[in-house]
N, C-alpha and C positions, 0 to 999 in steps of 0.2 A: 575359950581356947587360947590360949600362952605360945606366941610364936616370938622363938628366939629373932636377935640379930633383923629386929623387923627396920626397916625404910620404906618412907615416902618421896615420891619419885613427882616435880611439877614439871608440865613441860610448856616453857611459855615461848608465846611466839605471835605472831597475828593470823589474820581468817585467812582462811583459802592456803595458809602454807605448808599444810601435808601433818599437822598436828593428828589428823585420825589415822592416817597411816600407820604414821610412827606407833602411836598408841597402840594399833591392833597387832601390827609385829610382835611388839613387846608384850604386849600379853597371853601371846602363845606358849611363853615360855610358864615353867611348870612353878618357880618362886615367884613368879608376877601375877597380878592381874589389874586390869587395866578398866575404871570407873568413867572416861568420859570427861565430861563437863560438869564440875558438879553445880556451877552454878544454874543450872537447869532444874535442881533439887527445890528453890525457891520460886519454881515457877509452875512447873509441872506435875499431875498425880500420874504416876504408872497406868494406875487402871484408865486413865484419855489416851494413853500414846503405844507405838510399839516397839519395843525391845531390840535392840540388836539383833537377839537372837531369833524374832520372828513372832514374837509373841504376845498382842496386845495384851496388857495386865499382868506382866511375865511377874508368877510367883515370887521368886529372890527378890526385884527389885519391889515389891509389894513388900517383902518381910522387911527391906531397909528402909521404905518407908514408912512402916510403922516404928520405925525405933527412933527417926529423923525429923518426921512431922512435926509442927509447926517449934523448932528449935530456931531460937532465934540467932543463933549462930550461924545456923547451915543455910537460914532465911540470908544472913549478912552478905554471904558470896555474891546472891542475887541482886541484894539491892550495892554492894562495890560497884560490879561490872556496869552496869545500868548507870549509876552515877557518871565511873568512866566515860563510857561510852557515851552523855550526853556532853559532858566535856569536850570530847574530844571530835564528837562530829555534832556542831547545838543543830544544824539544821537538816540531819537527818534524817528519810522517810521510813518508817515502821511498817515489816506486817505482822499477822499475829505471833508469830514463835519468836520475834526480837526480843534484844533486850538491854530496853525496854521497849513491851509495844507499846502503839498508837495512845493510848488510852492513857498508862503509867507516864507516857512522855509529857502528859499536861500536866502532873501534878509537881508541886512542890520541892526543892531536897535542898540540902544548905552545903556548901560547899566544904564549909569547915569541919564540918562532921564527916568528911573522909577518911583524914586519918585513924579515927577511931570503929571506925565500920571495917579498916583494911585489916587493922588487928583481928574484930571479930572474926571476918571471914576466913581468917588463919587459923584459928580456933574450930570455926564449922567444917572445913580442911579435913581436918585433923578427927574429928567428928567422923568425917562419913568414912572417913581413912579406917578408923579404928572398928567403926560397922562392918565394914568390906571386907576387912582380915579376919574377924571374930567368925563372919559366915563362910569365907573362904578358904581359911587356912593358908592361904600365902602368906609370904615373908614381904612382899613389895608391892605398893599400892601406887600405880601412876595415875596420875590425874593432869586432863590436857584440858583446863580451864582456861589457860592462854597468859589472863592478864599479867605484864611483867613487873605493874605495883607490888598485887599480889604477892611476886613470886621474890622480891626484893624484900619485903615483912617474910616469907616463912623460912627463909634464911638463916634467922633469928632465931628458929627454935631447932631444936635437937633432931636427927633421924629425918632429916629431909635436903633432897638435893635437886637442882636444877637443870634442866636441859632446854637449852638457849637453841631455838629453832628458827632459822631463816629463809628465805626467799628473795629468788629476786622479782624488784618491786613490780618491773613488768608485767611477769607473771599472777603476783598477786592482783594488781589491780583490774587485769582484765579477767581474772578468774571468780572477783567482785563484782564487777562492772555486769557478767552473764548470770551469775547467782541472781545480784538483783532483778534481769529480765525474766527469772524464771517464776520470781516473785511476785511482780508484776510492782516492783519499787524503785527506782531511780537511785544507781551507785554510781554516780558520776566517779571519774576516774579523779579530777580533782581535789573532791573529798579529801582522798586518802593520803596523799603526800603528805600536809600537816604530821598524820597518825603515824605513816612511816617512818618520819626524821623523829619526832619522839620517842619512837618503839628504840631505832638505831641507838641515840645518845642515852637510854637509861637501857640499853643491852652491852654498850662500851661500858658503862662504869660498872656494872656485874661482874664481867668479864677481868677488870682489874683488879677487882676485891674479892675476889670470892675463886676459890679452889674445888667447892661444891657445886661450880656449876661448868656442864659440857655446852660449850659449841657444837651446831649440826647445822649444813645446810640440806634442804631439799633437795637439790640437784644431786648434791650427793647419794642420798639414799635410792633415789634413780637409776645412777650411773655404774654407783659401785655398792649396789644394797647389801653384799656382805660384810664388804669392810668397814662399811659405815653403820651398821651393827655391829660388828665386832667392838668397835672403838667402845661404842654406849655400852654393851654388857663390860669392856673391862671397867669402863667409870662408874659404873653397880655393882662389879664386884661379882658377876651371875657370869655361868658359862656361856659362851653361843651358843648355837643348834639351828645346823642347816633348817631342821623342820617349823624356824620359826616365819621362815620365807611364805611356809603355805598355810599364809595367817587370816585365811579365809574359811578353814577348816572346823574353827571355834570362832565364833563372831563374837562370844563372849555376853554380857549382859550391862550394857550400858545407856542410860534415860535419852540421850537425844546425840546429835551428829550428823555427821557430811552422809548424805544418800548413799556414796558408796559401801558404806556398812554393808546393805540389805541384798549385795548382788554376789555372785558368785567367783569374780574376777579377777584372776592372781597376778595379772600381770603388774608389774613395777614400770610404766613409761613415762618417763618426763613431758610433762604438758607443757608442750610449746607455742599455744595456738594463739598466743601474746601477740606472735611475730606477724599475724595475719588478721587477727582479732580487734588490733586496735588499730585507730587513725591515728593518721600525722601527726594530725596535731595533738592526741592525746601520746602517742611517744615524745613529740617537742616537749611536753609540758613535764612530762617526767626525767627525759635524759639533758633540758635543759634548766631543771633545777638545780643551781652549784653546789647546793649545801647537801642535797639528795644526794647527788653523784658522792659527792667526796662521804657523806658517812658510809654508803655502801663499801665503796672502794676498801673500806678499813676490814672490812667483812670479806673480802676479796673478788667483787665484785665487779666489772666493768659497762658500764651502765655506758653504752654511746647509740647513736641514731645509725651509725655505721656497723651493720655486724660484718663478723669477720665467715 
């Protein structure tokens, strides 16, 4: 199938900051459709897990699996993130759906061979892109794999654009911090700062260079979830539609995600429960980082122990 005026849509950002939202709004609409994570394609078969839409072994993602398997391309997403990822948190607890779990965290990987795995996995991208449209018939393929390496390399190729998603870090971390209790794994609030101020300074230099990619924050889509849809369809070039608000109506068909997928609940509220969730001392540790504070602030964020 030959779809004109096709684009690839990344949307990079970190965990907990509203990346499946965004995702399942967006592919409500009728020129999109909306893949997920794909670096989960490296890890998982359909027929183990169940479907967005409800389906364990859901058909579609079985036919993309057969066209995807064991490509060592679409493998490369899985083993990028996973490298990241030990990078950037080395002492990190695993459970099984991580990535990398427990298991993969002991073996081996060489650090220099990143560069060349980030290429591939912009390739394997591009791969499940070109799967997704062939069975779809959409014109726009979003993919909310996160990493903003990643999404720095597919810049580089033609027919793909970026959507720079934020959070504030409060919220992220203590929306980590309970993830991991549900897990039964240890996210120390600590952790994450390092991840944060990195994620910040290689999402400022995107933002300098690059025309192809939108700013979004979370709050936003919260507060003013039409406008802040309107902005992303005009930087895709696709019309709004009130009806993409009731983006629970098509769950769509996507390998793995935030639990809210699977429930029926339209409502859009901003998660605040940062402000009651976390201890003192884990807000000192965050709003008395200088160098945290000040990249958020650049994002327009005000990050103090004192709310107003």
């Amino acid at each position: 199938m030959v779809v004109k005026n096709e684009l690839n849509v990344y949307i990079a950002t970190l965990p907990r900051a509203g990346s499946t939202l965004l995702g399942m709004i967006l592919g409500t609409h009728p020129e999109v459709f909306h893949v997920g994570e794909s670096s989960y394609w490296g890890k998982i078969n359909p027929k183990d897990t169940i479907c967005s839409c409800g389906i364990k072994g859901c058909p579609i993602l079985l036919r993309v699996y057969d066209q995807i398997a064991k490509n060592f391309e679409v493998e490369s997403i899985y083993r990028a993130c996973s490298i990241i990822d030990r990078i950037e948190e080395p002492n990190k607890q695993y459970h099984p759906l991580s990535l990398p779990d427990g298991k993969q965290k002991q073996g081996e990987f060489n650090q220099k061979d990143l560069e060349t795995v980030l290429y591939s996995s912009c390739l394997g991208l591009e791969c499940i892109s070109r799967t997704f449209r062939e069975m779809t018939g959409r014109r726009i393929i979003v993919d909310n794999t996160k990493s903003i390496r990643i999404a720095k390399k597919l810049l580089e190729y033609p027919r793909w654009k970026v959507i720079l998603l934020l959070r504030d870090p409060r919220g992220m971390a203590y929306s980590n911090k309970k993830s991991g209790q549900r897990k039964g794994v240890s996210r120390p609030v600590s952790s994450k700062i390092s991840v944060y101020k990195d994620f910040a300074k290689r999402a400022l230099g995107l933002l300098k260079k690059s025309t192809l990619v939108h700013f979004l924050k979370y709050e936003e889509i919260c507060q003013d979830t039409s406008g802040a849809i309107r902005k992303v369809c005009e930087f895709l070039e696709i019309e709004y539609m009130q009806s993409m608000l009731e983006f629970k109506k098509d769950k769509g068909h996507t390998l793995m995600g935030n639990r809210m997928r699977l429930d029926d609940n339209q409502e859009i509220k901003e998660d605040l429960e940062w402000k009651v969730g976390l201890t003192k001392e884990e807000k000192t540790m965050l709003c008395g980082d200088e160098e945290l504070v000040s990249l958020f602030s650049q994002f327009g964020y005000e990050i103090s122990l004192w709310e107003k």
